[in-house]
C-alpha positions as CSV (number, residue, x, y, z in Angstrom):
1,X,119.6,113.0,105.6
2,X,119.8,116.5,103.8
3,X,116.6,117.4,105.7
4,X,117.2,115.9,108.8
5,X,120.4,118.3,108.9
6,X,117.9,121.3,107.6
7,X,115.8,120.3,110.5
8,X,118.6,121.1,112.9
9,X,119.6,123.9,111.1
10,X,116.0,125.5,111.7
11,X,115.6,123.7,115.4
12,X,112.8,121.5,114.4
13,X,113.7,118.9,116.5
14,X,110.8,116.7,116.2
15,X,111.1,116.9,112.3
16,X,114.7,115.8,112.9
17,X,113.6,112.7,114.5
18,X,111.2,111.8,112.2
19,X,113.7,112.2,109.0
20,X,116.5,110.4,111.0
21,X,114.3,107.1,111.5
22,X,113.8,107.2,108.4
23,X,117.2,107.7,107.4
24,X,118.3,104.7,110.3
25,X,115.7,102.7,108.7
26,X,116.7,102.5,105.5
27,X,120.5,102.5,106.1
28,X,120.0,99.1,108.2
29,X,117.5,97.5,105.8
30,X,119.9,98.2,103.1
31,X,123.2,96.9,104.4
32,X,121.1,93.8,106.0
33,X,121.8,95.0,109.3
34,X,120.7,91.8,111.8
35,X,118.2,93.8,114.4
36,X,116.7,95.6,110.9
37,X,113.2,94.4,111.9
38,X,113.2,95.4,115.3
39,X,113.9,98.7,114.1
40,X,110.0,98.7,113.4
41,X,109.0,99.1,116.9
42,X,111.0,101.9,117.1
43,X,109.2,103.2,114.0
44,X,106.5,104.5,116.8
45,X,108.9,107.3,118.6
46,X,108.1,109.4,115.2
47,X,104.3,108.9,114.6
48,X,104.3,110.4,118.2
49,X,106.2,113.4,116.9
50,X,104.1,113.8,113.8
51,X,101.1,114.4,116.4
52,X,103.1,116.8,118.1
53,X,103.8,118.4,114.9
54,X,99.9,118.7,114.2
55,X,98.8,119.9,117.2
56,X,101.6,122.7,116.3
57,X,101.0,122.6,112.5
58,X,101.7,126.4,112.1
59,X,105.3,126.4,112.9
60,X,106.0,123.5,110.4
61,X,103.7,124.6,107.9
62,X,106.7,124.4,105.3
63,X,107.8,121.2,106.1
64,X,104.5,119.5,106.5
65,X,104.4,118.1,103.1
66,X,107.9,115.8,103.3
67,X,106.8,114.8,107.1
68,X,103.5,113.5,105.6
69,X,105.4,111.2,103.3
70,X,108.2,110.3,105.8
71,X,105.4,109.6,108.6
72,X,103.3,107.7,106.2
73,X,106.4,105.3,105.4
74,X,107.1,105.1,109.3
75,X,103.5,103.9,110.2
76,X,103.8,101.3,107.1
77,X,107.0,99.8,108.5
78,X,105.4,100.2,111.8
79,X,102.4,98.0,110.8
80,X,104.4,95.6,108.7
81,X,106.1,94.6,112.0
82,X,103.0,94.4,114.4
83,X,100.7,92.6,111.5
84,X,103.0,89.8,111.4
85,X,102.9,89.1,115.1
């Protein structure tokens, strides 16, 4: 959550997104929220704004690392959800 409000701070709105999925994500998961696995679908909105973000690397170049890791959980809770159909 602290760099999803550093994101806004700076106005990088599409790293805001990704960091508040994750945030979302992991909130419902861990207070067994019922619609927690349809939350996975969702999970797609920020893989779209990671490719934003690297077709623009330059102006994130500082915040590329963290939305590496955030993006790589995303597309594992994305594919969790679509294997198992």
């Amino acid at each position: 959550m602290v760099f999803a409000v550093f994101s806004l701070k700076k106005k990088k709105y599409l790293a805001f997104f990704i960091s508040f999925f994750i945030f979302s994500s992991f909130l419902m998961k861990t207070t067994n929220f019922q619609f927690a696995n349809s939350m996975g679908y969702l999970m797609l909105i920020p893989i779209i704004c990671f490719v934003l973000i690297l077709s623009n690397f330059k102006n994130y170049k500082n915040e590329l690392s963290i939305l590496v890791i955030f993006t790589a959980y995303n597309m594992g809770e994305f594919f969790k959800i679509v294997l198992l159909l």
